[in-house]
C-alpha positions as CSV (number, residue, x, y, z in Angstrom):
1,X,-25.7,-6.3,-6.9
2,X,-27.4,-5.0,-3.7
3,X,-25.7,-1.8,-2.5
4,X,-27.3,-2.5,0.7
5,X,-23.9,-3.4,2.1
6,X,-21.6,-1.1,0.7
7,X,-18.5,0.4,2.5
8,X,-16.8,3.7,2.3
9,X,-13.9,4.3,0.4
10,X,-10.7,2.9,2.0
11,X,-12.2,0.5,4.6
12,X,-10.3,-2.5,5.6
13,X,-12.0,-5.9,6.0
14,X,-9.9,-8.1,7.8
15,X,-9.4,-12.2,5.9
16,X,-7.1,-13.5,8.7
17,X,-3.6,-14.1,8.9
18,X,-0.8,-16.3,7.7
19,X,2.9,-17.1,8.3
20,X,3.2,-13.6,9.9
21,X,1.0,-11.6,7.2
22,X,-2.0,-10.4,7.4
23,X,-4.9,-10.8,4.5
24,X,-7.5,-8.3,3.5
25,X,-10.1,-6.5,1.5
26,X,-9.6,-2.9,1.1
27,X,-12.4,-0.9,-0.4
28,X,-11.4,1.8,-3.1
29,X,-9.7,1.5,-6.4
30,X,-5.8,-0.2,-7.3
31,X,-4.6,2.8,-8.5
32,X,-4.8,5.1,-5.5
33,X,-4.4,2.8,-3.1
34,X,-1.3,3.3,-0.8
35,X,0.7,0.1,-0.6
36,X,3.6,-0.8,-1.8
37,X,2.9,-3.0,-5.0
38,X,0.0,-3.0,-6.6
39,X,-0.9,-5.8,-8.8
40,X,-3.8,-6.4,-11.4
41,X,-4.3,-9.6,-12.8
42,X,-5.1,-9.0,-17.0
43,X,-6.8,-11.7,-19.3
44,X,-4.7,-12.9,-22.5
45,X,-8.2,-12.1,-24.8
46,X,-11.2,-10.0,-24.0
47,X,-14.4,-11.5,-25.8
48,X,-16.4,-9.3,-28.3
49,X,-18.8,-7.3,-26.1
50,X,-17.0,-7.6,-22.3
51,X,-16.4,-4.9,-19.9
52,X,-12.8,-5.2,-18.9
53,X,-12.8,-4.5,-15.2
54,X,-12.5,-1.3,-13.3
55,X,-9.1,-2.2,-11.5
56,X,-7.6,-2.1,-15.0
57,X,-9.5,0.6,-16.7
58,X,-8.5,2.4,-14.0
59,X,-5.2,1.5,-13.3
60,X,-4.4,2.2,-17.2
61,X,-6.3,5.5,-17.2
62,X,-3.8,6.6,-14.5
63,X,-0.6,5.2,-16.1
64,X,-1.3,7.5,-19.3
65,X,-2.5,4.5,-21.0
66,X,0.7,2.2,-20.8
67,X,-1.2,-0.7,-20.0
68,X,-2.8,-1.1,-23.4
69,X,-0.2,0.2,-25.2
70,X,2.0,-2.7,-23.7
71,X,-0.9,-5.0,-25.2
72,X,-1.1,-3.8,-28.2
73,X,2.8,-3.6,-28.7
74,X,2.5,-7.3,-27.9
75,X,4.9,-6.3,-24.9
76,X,2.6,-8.5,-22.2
77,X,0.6,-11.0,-23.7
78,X,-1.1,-12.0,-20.2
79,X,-0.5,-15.8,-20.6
80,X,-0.8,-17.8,-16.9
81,X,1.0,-16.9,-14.8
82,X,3.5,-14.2,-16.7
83,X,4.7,-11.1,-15.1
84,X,5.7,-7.8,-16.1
85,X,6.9,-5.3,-13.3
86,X,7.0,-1.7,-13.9
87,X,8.5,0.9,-11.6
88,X,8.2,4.3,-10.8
89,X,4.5,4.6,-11.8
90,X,3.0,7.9,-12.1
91,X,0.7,10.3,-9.9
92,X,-1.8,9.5,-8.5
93,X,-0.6,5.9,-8.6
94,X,0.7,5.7,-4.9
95,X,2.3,2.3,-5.3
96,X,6.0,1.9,-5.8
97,X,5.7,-0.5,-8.2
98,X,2.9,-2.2,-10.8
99,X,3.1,-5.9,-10.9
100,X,0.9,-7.2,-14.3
101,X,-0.5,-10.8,-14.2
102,X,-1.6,-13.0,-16.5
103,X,-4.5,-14.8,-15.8
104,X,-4.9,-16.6,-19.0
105,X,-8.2,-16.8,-21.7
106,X,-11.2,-15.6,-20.1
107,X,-13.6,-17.2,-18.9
108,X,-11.4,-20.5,-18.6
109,X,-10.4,-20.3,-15.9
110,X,-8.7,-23.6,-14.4
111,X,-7.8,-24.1,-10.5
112,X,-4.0,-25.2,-11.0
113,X,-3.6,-22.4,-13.0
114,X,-4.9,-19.8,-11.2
115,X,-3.1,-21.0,-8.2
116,X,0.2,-21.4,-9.8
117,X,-0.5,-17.4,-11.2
118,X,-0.9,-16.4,-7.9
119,X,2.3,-18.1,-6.4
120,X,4.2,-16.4,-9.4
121,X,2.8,-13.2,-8.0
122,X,3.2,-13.8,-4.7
123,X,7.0,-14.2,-5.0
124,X,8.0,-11.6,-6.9
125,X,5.8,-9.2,-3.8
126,X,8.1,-11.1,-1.7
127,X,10.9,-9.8,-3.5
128,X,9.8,-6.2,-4.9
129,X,8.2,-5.0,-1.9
130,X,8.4,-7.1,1.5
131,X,5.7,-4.6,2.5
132,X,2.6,-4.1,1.5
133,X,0.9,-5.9,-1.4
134,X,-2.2,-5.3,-3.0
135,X,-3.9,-7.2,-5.4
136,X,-6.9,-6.7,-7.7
137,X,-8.0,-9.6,-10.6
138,X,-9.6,-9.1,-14.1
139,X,-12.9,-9.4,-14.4
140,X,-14.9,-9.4,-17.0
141,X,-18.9,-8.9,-17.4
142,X,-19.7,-11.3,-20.6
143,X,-22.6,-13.6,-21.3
144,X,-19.6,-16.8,-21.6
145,X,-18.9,-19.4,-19.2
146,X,-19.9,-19.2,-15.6
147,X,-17.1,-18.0,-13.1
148,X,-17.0,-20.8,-10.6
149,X,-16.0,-17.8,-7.9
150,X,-15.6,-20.6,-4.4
151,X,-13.2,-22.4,-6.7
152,X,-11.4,-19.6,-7.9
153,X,-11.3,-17.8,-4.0
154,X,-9.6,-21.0,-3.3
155,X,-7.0,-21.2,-5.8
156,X,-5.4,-17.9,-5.2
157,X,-5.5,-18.0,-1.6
158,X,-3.5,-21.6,-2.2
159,X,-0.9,-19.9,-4.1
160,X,-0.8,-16.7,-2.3
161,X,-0.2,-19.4,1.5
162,X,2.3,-21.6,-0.6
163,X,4.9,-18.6,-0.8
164,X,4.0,-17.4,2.7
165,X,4.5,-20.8,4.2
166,X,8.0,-21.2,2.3
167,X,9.4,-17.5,3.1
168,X,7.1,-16.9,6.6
169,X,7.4,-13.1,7.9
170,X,8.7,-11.9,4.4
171,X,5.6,-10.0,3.6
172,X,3.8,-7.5,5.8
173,X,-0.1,-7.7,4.4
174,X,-1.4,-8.7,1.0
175,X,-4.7,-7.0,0.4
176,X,-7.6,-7.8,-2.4
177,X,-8.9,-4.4,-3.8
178,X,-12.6,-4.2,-4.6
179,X,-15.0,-1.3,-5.3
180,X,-16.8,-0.2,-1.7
181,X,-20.3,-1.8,-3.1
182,X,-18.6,-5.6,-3.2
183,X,-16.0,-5.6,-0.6
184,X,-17.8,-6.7,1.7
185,X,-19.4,-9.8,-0.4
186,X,-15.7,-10.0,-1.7
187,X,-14.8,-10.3,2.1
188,X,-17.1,-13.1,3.1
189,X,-16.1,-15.1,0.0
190,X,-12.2,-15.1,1.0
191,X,-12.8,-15.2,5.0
192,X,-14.7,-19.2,3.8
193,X,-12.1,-19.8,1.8
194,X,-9.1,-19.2,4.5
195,X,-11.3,-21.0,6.8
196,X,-10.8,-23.9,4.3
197,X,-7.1,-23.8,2.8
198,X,-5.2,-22.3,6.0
199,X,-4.8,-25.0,8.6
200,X,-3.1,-23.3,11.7
C-alpha cells in the first residue's frame, strides 16, 4: 500500500454520526490509545504462514503476553461473536478495560456473522464504558480466500447502528484504530458504508 496518504500518529478522521455517537478512524496503535475500552477482534485459527495483525501483536506485547496465554490455556477460543472482558490492563495500555472478540475461522468470513459479533461488542461498550470505545479487527496477511472488505465494512457498521439505534445517547464515540499509513483508505471505506447503512 501507497504511503502516499499516510497520517500522523493520533489523527482523527471523522465516519459520521449516529443515535447521539460519533464514529471514527483514529490513527495510531489499540494499545496506547486513550479511550475508554479498547477492543480487538481475534480469529478462532491462524493458517500456517499468516501474520496475525498488528492491533493484536501489539496489544499482547503490552499485556505481558496474556492474550496468547489466554489462547493457549484454551481460556478464549475466539468463536463469533464470544467475549472476554478484562480489566485493569497494564501500562502503557491507557484503556480501562480490554474487550476480546471473536471473529470466527479466518478467512470465512460471513456477513450475519460478522454483524451479529459486532452487536455482541457493541453492547457490552454500552455497558463497560458509556464513553469512549475503540475498536481494531484481526487481520491477517495469508495467500487464502479473498477478504470481501465493502461487505465486511458493512456488516460491522450494521451491528455496531443496531445497538446505537436500540440504546441512543448511551455511547459517546466508537472509533476504528488503524496504523497512520491506512487510516485514511480505512476512512473512505467506512464513510461509503455509513452513507449506505445509516438512514437519517
Amino acid at each position: 500500500m501507497s504511503n502516499d496518504r499516510h497520517v500522523p500518529v493520533d489523527s482523527i478522521l471523522p465516519i459520521g454520526r449516529c443515535c447521539g455517537t460519533a464514529l471514527d478512524v483514529v490513527a495510531g496503535e489499540l494499545s496506547t490509545i486513550a479511550a475508554d475500552l479498547a477492543i480487538v477482534g481475534i480469529c478462532s485459527r491462524t493458517p500456517a504462514g499468516a501474520e496475525l495483525a498488528t492491533a493484536v501483536e501489539g496489544l499482547d506485547h503490552a499485556m505481558h503476553g496474556a492474550i496468547a496465554r489466554l489462547r493457549a490455556d484454551g481460556i478464549f477460543a475466539g468463536k463469533w461473536g464470544e467475549t472476554l472482558f478484562l480489566s485493569s490492563p497494564p501500562a502503557p495500555i491507557k484503556t480501562k478495560g480490554v474487550l476480546l472478540l471473536g471473529l470466527g475461522p479466518t478467512g470465512r468470513s460471513v456477513a450475519s456473522h460478522t454483524r451479529r459479533a459486532l452487536r455482541s461488542a457493541a453492547n457490552q461498550a454500552v455497558r463497560l464504558s458509556g464513553g469512549h470505545a475503540a475498536f481494531a479487527p484481526a487481520r491477517l496477511v495469508t495467500s487464502g480466500t479473498r477478504f470481501e472488505a465493502a461487505a465486511s465494512t458493512r456488516a460491522i457498521l450494521r451491528g455496531i447502528i443496531d445497538v446505537l439505534s436500540a440504546q441512543p445517547g448511551r455511547l459517546e464515540r466508537w472509533s476504528f484504530v488503524a496504523p497512520p499509513a491506512e487510516a485514511a483508505v480505512l476512512a473512505d471505506e467506512f464513510r461509503m458504508a455509513f452513507a449506505l447503512v445509516w438512514e437519517q
